[in-house]
N, C-alpha and C positions, 0 to 999 in steps of 0.2 A: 641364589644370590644372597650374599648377606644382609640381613635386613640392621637396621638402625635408626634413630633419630637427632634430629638437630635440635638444640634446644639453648632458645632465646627467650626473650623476658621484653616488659614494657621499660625495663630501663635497667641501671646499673644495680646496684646494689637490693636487688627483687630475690633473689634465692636460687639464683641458676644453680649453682655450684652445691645448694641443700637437697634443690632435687633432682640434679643429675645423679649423685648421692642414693638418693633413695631408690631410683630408679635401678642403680646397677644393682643396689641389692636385694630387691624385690627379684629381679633376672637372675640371679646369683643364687637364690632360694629357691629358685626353680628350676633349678640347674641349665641354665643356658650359660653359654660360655663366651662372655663379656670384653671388648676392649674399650676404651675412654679416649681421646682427645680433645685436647684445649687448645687450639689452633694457633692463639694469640693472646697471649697475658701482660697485663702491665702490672707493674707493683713486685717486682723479683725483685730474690737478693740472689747474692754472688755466692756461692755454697760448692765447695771441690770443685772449682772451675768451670763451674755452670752458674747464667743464671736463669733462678730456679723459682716458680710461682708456688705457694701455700696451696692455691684451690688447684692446680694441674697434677701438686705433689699428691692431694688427697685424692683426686680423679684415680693417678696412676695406681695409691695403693690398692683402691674399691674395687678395681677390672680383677676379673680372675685371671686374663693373659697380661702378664705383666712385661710390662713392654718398656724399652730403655725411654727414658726423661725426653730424650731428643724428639722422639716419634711423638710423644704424648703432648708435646706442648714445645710445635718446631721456634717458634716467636716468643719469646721470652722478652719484654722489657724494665728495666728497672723504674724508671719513673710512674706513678700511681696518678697517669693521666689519660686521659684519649690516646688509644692503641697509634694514629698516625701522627702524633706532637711528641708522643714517647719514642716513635722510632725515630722522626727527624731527630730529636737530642741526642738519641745512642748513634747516629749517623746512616744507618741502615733504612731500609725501603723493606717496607713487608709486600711477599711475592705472593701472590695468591695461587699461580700456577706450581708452585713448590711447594706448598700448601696440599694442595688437590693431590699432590703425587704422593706427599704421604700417604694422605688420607685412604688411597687406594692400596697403598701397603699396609694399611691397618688391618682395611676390609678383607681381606686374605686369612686374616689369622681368627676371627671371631666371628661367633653368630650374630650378635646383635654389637654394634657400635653406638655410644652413647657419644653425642660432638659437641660439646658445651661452646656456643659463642660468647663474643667479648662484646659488654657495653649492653647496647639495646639493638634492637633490627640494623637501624640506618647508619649507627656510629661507622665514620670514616674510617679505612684501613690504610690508603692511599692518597695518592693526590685524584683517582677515579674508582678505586673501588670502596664499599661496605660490606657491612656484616652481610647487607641483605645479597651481595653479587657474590660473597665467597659460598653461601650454603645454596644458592643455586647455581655453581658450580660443584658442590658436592652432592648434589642433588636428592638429600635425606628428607622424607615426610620431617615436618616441623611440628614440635612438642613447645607452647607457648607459658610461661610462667608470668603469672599477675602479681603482682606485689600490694595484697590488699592494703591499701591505706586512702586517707581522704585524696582523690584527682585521677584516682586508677580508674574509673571508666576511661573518661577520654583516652587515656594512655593506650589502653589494653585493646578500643575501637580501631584509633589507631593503627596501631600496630596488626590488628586483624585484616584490618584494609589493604595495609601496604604485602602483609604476607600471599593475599589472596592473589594481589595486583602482577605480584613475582610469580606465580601461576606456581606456586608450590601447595603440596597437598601438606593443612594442618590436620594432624593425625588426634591432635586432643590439646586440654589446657590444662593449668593446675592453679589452683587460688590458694596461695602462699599468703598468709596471713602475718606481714612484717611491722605493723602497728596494732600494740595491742588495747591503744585507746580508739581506735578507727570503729564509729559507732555504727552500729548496723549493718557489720561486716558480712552478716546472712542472706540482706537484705541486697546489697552490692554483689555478693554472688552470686543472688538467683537473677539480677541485673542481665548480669552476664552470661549467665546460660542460655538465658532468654533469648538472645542474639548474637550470640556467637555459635557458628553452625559447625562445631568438632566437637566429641566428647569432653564431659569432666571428668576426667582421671586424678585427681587428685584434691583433697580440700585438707590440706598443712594448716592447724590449730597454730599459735605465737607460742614460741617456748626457746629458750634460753638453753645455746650448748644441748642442743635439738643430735639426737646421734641418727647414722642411716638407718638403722632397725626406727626409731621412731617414725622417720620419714618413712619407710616404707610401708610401715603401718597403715597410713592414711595412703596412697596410691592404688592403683589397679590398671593393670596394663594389659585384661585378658583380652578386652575386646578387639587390641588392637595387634595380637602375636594371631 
């Protein structure tokens, strides 16, 4: 079966999209043979009659199976809001079972599939589903992205809880370092390892226009292939 992971964060703008990034190409270096999806994006623009998200466009180029825009990122919205006030405004309802059925067409073509979610665990999708009902529906070991700054424990406990709680297996973490005045950034991750019971896979230094080789620099994913 093809193996892959889901990867979500304690909140929005934590680094999902830096280390799924790193991630494919760390797999990409080892020659495994990679596909990406971004299930649901807000923040598109309208580009040759699509629209089209920045982080799904950069997912699609990083997979070595390069797969049409549609499969890679079926939800596209233009508003740069919560994935379900974005789709109510564009008029559309994001289907989570249409979702899944891609996802199962991905899984066909690739060894490992990288599934970058939208927002944070809980963010809405529907008027009944979230992030946290659509990836246990696609049912991927979950890969969790902290966004160190000052309030990330709570966040990242959190979000450890409710992942547990969905009875999905977290496969590891990564302390993404996105405040580079956040004091004792060392200190807050060993916090965290301390009690969060999945490997550290990764510890992302703060740096500016960060490329996937640098990210993948800091990662390691042996223990878990």
């Amino acid at each position: 079966m093809t193996k892959g992971y889901f990867i979500t964060g304690t909140d929005t703008g934590v680094g999902k999209t830096t280390v799924s990034l790193g991630l494919l190409r760390w797999l990409r270096d080892r020659g495994y043979k990679t596909a990406a999806m971004k299930p649901v994006a807000s923040g598109a623009q309208f580009i040759d009659g699509l629209w089209r998200n920045d982080d799904a466009l950069q997912l699609q180029r990083a997979a070595t199976v390069q797969l049409p825009y549609e499969l890679v990122n079926p939800v596209a919205l233009p508003e740069p809001v919560a994935p379900h006030i974005a789709a109510q405004a564009h008029g559309v309802t994001i289907d989570i079972d249409a979702i899944v059925e891609t996802f199962h067409e991905i899984q066909t073509k690739a060894d490992i599939v990288i599934v970058e979610g939208v927002g944070g665990w809980k963010v809405p999708l529907n008027d009944t589903d979230t992030t946290a009902n659509l990836a246990k529906r696609i049912g991927l070991p979950v890969i969790l992205v902290v966004g160190i700054r000052l309030g990330c424990l709570n966040h990242a406990m959190l979000t450890y809880d409710a992942i547990r709680a969905a009875g999905l297996p977290l496969a590891g973490w990564c302390a993404n370092i996105i405040d580079p005045d956040c004091l004792r950034n060392a200190a807050v991750t060993q916090t965290l390892k301390a009690r969060i019971d999945a490997p550290l896979i990764g510890m992302i230094p703060y740096r500016e226009n960060a490329t996937p080789d640098d990210i993948a620099a800091h990662i390691d994913l042996t223990g878990l292939l």
